[in-house]
C-alpha positions as CSV (number, residue, x, y, z in Angstrom):
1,X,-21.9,-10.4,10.0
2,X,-20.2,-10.5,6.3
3,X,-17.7,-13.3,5.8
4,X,-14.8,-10.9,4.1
5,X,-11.2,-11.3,4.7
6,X,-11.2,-11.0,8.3
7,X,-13.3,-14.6,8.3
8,X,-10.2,-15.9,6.4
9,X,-7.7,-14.5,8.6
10,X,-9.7,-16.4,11.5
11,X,-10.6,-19.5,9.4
12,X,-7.1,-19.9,8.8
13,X,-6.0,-19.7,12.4
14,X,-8.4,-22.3,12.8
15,X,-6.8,-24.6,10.1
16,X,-3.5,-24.6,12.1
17,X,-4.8,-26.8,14.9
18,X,-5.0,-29.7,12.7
19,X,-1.9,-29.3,10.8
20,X,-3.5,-28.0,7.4
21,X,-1.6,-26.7,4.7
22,X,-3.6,-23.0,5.1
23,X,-1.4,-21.4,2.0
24,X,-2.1,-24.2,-0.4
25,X,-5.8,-24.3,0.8
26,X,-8.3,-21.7,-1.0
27,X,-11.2,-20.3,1.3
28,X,-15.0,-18.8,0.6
29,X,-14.7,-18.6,-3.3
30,X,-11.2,-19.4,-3.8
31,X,-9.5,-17.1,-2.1
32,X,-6.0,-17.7,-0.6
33,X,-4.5,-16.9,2.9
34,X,-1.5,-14.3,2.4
35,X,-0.7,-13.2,5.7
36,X,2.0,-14.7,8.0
37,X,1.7,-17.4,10.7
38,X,2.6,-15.0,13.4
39,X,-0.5,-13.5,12.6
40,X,-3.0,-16.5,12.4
41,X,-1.9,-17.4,15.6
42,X,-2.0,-14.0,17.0
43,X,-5.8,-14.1,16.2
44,X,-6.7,-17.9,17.4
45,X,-7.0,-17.0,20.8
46,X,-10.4,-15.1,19.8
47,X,-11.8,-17.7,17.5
48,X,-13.7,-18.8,20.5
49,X,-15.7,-15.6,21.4
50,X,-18.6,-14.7,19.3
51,X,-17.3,-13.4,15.8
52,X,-19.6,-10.3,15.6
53,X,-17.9,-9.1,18.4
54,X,-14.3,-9.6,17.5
55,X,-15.3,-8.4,13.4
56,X,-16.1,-5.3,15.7
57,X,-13.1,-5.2,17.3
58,X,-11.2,-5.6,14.2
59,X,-12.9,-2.8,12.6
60,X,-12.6,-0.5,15.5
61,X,-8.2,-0.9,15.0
62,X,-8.4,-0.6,11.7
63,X,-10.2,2.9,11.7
64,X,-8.1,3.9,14.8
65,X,-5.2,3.1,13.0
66,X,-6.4,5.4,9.9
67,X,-7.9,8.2,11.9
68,X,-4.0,8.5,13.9
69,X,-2.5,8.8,10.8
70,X,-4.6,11.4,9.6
71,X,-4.6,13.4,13.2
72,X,-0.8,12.9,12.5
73,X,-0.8,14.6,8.8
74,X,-3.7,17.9,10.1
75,X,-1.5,18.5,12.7
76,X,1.9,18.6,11.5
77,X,3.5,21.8,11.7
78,X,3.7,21.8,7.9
79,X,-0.3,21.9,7.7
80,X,0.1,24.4,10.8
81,X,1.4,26.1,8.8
82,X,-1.4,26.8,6.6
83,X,-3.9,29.6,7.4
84,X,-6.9,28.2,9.5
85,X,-9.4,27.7,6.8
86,X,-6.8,26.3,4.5
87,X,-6.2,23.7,7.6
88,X,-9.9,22.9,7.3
89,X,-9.5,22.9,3.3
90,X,-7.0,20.3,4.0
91,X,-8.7,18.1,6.2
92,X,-11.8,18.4,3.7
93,X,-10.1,17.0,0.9
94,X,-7.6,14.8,2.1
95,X,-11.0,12.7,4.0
96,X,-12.5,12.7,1.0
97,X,-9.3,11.8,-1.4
98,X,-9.2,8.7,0.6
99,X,-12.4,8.2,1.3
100,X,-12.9,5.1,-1.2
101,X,-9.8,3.1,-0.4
102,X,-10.9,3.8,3.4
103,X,-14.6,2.6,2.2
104,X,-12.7,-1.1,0.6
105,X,-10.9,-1.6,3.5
106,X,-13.7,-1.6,6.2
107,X,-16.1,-3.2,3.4
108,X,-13.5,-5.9,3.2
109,X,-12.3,-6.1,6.9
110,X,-8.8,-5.9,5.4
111,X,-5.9,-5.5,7.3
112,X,-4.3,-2.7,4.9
113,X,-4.9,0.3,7.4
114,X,-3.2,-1.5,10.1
115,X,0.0,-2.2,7.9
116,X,-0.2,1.5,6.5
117,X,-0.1,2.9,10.4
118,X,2.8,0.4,10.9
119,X,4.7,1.3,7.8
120,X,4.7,5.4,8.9
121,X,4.4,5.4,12.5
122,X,7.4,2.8,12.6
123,X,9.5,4.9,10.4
124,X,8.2,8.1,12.2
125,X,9.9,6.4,15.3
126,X,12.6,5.3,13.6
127,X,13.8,9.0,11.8
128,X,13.1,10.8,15.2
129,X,15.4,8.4,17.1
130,X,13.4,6.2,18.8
131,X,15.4,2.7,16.7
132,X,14.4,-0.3,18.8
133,X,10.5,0.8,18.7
134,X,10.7,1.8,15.0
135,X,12.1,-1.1,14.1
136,X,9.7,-3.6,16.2
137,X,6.9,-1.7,14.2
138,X,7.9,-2.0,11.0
139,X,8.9,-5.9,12.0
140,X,5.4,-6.6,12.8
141,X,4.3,-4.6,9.3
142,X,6.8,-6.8,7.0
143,X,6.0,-10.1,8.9
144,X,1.8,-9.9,8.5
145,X,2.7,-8.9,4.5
146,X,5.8,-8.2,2.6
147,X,4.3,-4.8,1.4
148,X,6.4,-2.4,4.4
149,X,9.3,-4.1,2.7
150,X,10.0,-1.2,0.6
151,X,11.0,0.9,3.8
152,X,13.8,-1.5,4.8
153,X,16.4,0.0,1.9
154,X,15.1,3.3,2.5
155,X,16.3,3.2,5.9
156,X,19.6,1.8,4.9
157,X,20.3,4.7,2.6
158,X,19.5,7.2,5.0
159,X,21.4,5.8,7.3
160,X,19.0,4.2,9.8
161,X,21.5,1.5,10.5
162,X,20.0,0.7,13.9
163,X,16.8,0.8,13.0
164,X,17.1,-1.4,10.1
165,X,19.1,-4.4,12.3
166,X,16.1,-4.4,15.0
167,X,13.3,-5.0,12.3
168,X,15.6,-7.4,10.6
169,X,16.0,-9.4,13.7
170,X,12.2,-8.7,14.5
171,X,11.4,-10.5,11.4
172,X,13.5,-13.6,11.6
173,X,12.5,-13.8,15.2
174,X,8.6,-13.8,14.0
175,X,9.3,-15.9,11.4
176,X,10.7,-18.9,13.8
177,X,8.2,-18.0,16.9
178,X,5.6,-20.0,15.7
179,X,7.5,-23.0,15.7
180,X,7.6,-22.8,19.5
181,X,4.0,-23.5,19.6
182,X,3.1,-25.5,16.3
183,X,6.3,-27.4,15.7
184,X,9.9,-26.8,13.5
185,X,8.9,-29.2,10.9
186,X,5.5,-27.7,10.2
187,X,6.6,-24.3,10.6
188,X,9.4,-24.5,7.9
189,X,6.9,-26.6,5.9
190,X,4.0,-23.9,5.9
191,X,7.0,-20.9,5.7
192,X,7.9,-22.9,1.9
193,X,4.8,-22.4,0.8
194,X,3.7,-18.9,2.1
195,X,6.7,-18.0,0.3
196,X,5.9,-19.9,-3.2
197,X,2.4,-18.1,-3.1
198,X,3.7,-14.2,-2.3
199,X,7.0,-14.7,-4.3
200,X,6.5,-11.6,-7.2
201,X,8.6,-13.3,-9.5
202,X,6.2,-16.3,-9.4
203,X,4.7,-17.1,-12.8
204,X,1.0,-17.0,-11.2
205,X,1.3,-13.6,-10.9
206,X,2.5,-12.9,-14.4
207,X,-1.3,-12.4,-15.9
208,X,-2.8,-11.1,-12.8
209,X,-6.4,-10.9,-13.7
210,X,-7.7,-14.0,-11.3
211,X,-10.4,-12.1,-9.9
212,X,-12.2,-8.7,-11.4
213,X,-10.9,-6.3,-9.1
214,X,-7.4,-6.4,-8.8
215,X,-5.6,-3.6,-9.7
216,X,-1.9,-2.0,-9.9
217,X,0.8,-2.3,-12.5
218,X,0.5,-6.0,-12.9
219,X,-2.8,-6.4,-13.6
220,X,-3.2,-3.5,-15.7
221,X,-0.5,-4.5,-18.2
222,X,-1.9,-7.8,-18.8
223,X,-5.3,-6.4,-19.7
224,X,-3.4,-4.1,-22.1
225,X,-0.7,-6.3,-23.7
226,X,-2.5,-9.9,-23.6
227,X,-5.7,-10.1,-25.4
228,X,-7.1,-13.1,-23.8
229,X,-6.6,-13.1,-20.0
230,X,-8.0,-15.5,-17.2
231,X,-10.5,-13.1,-15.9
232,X,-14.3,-14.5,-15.8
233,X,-15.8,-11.4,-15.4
234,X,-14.1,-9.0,-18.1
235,X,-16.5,-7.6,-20.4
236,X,-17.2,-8.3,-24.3
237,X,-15.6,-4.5,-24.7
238,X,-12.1,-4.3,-25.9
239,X,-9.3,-3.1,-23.6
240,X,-5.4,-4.9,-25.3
241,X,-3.4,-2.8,-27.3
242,X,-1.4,-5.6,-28.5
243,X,-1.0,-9.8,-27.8
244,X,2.4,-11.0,-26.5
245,X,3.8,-13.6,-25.0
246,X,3.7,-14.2,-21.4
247,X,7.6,-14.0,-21.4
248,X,7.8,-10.7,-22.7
249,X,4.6,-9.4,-20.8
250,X,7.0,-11.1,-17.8
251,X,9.8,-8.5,-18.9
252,X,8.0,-5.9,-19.7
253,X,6.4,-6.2,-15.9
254,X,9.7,-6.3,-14.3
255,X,11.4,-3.7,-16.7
256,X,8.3,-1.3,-15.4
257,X,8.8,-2.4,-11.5
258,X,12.8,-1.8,-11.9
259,X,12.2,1.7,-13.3
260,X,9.6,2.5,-10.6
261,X,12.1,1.9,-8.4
262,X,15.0,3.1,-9.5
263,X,12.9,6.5,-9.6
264,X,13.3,6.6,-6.0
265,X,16.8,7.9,-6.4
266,X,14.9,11.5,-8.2
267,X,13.2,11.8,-4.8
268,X,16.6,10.8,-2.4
269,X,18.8,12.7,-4.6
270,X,22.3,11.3,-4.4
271,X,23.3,11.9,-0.3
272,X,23.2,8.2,0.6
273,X,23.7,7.4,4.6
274,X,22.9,11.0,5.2
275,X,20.0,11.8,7.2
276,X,16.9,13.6,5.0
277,X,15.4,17.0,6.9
278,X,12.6,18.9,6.7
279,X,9.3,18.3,4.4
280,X,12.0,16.2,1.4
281,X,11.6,13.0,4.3
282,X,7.5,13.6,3.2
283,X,8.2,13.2,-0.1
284,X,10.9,10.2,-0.2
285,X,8.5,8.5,1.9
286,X,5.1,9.1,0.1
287,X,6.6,8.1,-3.3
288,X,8.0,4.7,-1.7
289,X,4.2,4.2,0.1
290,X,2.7,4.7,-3.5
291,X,4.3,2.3,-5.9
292,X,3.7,-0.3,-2.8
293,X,0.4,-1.0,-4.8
294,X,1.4,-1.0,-8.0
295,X,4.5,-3.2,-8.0
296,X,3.4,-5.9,-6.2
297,X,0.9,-8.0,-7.4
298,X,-2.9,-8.9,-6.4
299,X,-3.5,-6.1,-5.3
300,X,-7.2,-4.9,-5.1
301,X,-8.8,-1.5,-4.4
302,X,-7.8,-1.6,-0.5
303,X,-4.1,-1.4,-1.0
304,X,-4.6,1.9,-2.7
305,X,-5.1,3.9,0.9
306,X,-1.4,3.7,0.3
307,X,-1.1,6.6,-2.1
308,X,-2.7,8.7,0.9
309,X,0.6,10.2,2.0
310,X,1.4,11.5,-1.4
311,X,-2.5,12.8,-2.0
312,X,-1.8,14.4,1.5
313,X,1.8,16.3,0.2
314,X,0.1,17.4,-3.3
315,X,-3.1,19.2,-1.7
316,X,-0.6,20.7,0.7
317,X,1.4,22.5,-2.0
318,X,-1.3,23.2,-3.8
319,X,-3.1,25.2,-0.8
320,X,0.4,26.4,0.7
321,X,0.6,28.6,-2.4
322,X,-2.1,31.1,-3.5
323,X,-1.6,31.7,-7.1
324,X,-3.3,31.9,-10.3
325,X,-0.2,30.4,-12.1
326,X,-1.2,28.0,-15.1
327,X,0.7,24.8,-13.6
328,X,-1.2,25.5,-10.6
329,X,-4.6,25.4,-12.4
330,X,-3.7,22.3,-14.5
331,X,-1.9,20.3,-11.2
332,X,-5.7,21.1,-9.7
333,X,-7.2,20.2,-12.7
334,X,-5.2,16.7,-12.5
335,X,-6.2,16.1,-9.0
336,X,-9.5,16.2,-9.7
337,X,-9.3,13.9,-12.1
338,X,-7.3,11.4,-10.0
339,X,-10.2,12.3,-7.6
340,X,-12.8,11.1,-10.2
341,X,-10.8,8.2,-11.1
342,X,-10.2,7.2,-7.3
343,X,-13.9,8.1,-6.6
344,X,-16.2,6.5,-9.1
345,X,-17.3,3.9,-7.3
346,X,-19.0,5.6,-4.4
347,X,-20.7,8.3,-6.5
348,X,-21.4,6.3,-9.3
349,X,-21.2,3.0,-8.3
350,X,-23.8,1.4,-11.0
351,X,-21.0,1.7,-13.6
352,X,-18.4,-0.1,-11.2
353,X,-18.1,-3.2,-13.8
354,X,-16.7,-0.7,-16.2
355,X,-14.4,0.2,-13.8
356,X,-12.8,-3.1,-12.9
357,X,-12.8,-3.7,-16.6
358,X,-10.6,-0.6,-17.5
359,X,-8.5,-0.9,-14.5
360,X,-9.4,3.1,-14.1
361,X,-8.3,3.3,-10.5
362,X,-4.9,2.8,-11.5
363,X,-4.7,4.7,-13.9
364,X,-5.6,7.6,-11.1
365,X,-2.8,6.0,-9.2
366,X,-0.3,6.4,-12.3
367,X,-1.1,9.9,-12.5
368,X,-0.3,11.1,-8.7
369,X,3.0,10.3,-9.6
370,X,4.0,13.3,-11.8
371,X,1.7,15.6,-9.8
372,X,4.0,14.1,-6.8
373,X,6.8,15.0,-9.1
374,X,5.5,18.5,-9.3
375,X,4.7,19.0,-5.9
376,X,8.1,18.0,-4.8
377,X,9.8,20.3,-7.5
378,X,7.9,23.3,-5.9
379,X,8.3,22.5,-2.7
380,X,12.0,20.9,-2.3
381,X,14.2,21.3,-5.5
382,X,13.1,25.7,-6.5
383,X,14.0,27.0,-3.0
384,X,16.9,25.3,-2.8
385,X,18.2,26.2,-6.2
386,X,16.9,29.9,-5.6
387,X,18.5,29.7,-2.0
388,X,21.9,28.5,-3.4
389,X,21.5,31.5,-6.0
């Protein structure tokens, strides 16, 4: 019967019948409504059953939306692949890898699983041919929240043309719908201010420290470059290495966004509008999934079940390849540090306040992105240059 953030996805659906501002409006201890109005009014229908029952229901999509997606990664015929033990090895590990971020998002009745489904499944659909229903998907994922966003230029450079025009008319077509049933006028006006309260170049999400457990690139830099930030709940303990000014911790922000970004090309390699094969599409699309959560801002622990996918691609190299090799031994030394780092919180959760206060989940996250890097060299770049040999 806890409130979390499916009670503000419902009390905000609520709001609309009386022509509230719902994006302007702050809810249970000052929390904000982020998600589209497609989906508020997707959800009033419901508001009149009992809310145990449809929490339930809500809970029971989410974990059927994560459970698919891992019955989609253990049975791939690259995990096939693997001997049978191995298979089980994965499935061990991955579970548990993810077992945190799956922990936030039921704790929180978040909505982060569903979007994560919509964000591979549509582009699953997508590659293999399948545009129209693709597309719809990853409409419906970039319409709730802007984070499946990042799959839209992917798509586009690997040539996905069709694809890419049916979620772009999917999303201007949700974006209007609800003007059908609450009015033009209010729907444009509400549209305005969704849109001043996600923008990421918005000033209030410069010094992201509003609440004590938000996480990703945003957040993290603030706590390290500005000495004094708006967070209540940091500790008395010392965590800046220096004290700038908000317009250079603004640069520095979107100098560190730009270059995660523009890192994407190492993955894609320099064949735009040519279609990706084989276990490389794995790759492109885990790295694209991971920085989700650290570029944009207020992000909190939940988002981070979108590094899954590139948790799932490094423990698959690592067991595809039985050796004693040192970079083998340090990668699996690294993981379990990213483990630890990822993990804390369930096995030793007394010391969570230190947690939030050192931002040490993302620093976990920051570090799957060379042992990514590594994966993909061993897997993707050496047999090709040893094939082309």
């Amino acid at each position: 019967m806890g409130n979390g953030d499916f009670f503000i996805y419902c009390y905000a659906a609520e709001m609309l019948r009386d022509g509230n501002d719902i994006y302007t409006r702050t809810f249970l201890n000052g929390f904000h409504y982020y998600y589209s109005l497609s989906f508020a009014l997707l959800l009033k229908p419901f508001l009149t059953l009992p809310f145990y029952g449809v929490k339930m229901g809500w809970l029971i999509i989410n974990l059927t939306a994560y459970f698919h997606l891992f019955y989609l990664a253990i049975t791939s015929k690259y995990v096939r692949a693997l001997t049978v033990s191995r298979q089980k090895m994965m499935t061990v590990l991955l579970f548990l890898s993810s077992f945190r971020v799956l922990y936030d998002n039921i704790h929180t009745s978040q909505i982060t699983l569903v979007l994560l489904w919509l964000s591979v499944y549509g582009t699953m659909c997508s590659i293999r041919g399948q545009a129209v229903k693709g597309g719809l998907l990853l409409a419906i994922g970039v319409n709730i929240k802007l984070l499946p966003l990042v799959i839209i230029p992917y798509l586009v450079y690997r040539g996905y043309f069709k694809a890419v025009l049916v979620c772009l008319f999917g999303v201007i077509a949700l974006l209007v719908l609800p003007g059908l049933f609450i009015g033009m006028d209010y729907n444009f006006f509400l549209l305005a201010r969704w849109w001043e309260l996600v923008n990421p170049a918005g000033t209030q999400h410069v010094l992201d420290t509003d609440e004590r457990s938000f996480h990703g690139l945003t957040t993290l830099l603030s706590t390290l470059l500005v000495e004094k930030v708006p967070d209540v709940y940091a500790l008395p303990l010392k965590r800046n290495i220096a004290d700038v000014s908000i317009d250079t911790l603004s640069k520095i922000i979107g100098l560190v966004r730009l270059t995660l970004v523009a890192f994407t090309l190492y993955f894609l390699r320099w064949t735009p509008f040519k279609k990706a094969s084989g276990s490389k599409t794995l790759f492109e699309m885990s790295y694209l999934l991971m920085v989700v959560p650290l570029i944009f801002p207020h992000q909190q622990a939940y988002g981070f079940i979108f590094m899954a996918p590139a948790m799932g691609c490094i423990l698959w190299v690592l067991l595809k390849h039985s050796t004693t090799r040192h970079s083998f031994v340090f990668v699996k030394w690294c993981y379990g540090l990213v483990f630890l780092l990822f993990s804390l919180k369930i096995l030793l959760g007394e010391f969570n306040h230190y947690y939030e206060h050192y931002k040490i989940l993302t620093y976990g996250a920051i570090l799957l992105i060379p042992l990514l890097v590594w994966a993909y060299r061993q897997e993707v770049l050496l047999p090709q240059t040893k094939s082309s040999d």
